[in-house]
N, C-alpha and C positions, 0 to 999 in steps of 0.2 A: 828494480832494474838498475838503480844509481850504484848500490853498493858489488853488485856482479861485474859495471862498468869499472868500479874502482879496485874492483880484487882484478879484475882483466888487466887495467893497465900499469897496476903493481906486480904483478908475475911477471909480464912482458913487457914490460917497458927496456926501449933501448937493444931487445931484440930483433931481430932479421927473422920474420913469421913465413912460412911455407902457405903450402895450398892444404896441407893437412893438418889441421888442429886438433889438442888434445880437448876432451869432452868437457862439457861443462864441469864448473869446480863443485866440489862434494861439500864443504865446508865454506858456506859466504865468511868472508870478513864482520859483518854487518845483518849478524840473523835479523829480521823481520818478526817484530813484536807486533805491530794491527798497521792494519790497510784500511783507509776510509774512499768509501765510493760515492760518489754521486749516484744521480739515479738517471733522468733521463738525458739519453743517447749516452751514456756510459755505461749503464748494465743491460739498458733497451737499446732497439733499434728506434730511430727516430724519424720514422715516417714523415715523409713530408717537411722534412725540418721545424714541425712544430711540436713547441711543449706540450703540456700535459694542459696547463691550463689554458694554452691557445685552442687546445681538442676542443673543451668544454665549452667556454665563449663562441663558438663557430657550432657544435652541436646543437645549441642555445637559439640560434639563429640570427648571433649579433656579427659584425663584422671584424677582421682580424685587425684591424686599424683601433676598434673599440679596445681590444684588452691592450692593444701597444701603448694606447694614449694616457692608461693608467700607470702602466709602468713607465712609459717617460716621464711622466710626473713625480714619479716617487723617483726614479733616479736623479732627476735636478732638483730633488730635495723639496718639490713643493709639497708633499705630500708623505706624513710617516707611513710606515707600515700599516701601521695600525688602521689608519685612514686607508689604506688601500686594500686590504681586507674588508674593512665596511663596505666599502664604493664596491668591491665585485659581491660580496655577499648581497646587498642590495642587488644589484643588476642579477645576478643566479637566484634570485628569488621573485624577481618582476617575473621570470622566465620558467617559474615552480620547478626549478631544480630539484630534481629528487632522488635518492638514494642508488636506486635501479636504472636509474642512466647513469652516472657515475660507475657502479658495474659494468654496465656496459663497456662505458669507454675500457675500462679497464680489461675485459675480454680481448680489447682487437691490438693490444699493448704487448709485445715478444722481449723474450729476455735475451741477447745476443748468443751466440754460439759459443760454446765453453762454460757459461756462467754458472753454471751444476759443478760441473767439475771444478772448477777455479776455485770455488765456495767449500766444496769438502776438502780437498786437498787442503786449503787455508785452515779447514775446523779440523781436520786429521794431525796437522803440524801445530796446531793451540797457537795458531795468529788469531788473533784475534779482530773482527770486522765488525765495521760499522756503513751505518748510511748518512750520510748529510746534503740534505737535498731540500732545494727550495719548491721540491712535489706535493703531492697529498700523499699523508701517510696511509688513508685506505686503498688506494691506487694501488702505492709502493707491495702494498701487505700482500692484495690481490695479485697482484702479477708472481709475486716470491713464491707465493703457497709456502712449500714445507720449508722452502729456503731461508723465510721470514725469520725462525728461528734461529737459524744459525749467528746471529748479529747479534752483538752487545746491547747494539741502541742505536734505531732507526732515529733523525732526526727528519722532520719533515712538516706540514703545514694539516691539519686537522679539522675537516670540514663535519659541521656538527649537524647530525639529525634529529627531528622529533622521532614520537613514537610510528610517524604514519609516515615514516621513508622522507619527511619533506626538510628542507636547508632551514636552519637556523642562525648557525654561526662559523665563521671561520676563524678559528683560534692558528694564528699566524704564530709560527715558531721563532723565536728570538735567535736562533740560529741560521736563518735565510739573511743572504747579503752580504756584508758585511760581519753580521753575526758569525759567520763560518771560521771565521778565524780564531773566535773566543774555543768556539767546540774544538777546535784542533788542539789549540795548547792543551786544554781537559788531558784529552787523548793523549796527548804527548808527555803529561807529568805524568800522569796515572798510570802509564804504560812503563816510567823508563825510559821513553825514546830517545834517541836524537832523530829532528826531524828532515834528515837527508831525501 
């Protein structure tokens, strides 16, 4: 959008615009090499204003204060990451988290209107997209279906099962937080970019 705003107000700049404009420009300034998305309430709709893993905590039967408390803490730094993966993996396994509620959740999860289209049109033009999200990437996967594909490289948080559907581990992606900034430079040299 930046660089259509910028081809807009380098053709017209300093003109006297009418009520009838010519159509959008055929040739941006600034073609579009990869788009990175978030996941949720950016590709979903965000029910309720809760994340993905406030869903989980609250289907669990703990209260929405519980998973706040752990991310307050890891925000003011008393707590790494890493620590905040154990503390809920622990709590989702006091609670026998299992594979098939996780789906679950993931059934009642929408992708917003366009996001089919967006996505082809993106893979039809060879832009190239990604996900960077502080979600579960089984979630992410489920809700995408065929779309899942189309992405270079989902980044997202990886909730580990045994063989009998039950939680074992939460491999927390070093890309959540802070981390997000590291994957965009990636993006950004690997691509060519500038990051307008």
């Amino acid at each position: 959008y930046l660089s259509i705003y910028i081809q807009y107000y380098s053709t017209y700049k300093g003109k006297i615009t009418t009520k009838t404009r010519p159509s959008l420009f055929t040739q941006p300034l600034f073609p579009t090499r990869a788009v990175v998305f978030d996941f949720d309430g950016t590709l979903t709709h965000r029910n309720e204003d809760l994340t993905t893993w406030e869903k989980i905590w609250l289907a669990l039967g703990y209260d929405i204060n519980d998973c706040s408390n752990y991310h307050r803490e890891y925000s003011e730094k008393r707590i790494s990451h890493l620590e905040w993966c154990n503390i809920t993996c622990t709590k989702f396994r006091e609670k026998d988290l299992k594979k098939s509620q996780l789906l679950d959740l993931a059934k009642a999860i929408e992708l917003v209107p366009g996001t089919k289209e967006t996505l082809s049109l993106l893979h039809a033009n060879n832009v190239k997209h990604y996900i960077l999200s502080g979600s579960i990437k089984q979630i992410i996967k489920h809700v995408l279906g065929e779309l899942y594909g189309l992405f270079e490289e989902v980044k997202g948080n990886d909730l580990i099962f045994d063989r009998n559907g039950r939680l074992v581990q939460i491999r927390g992606t070093k890309y959540d937080f802070e981390g997000k900034a590291n994957f965009l430079k990636s993006v950004i040299t690997d691509n060519f970019c500038s990051p307008l």
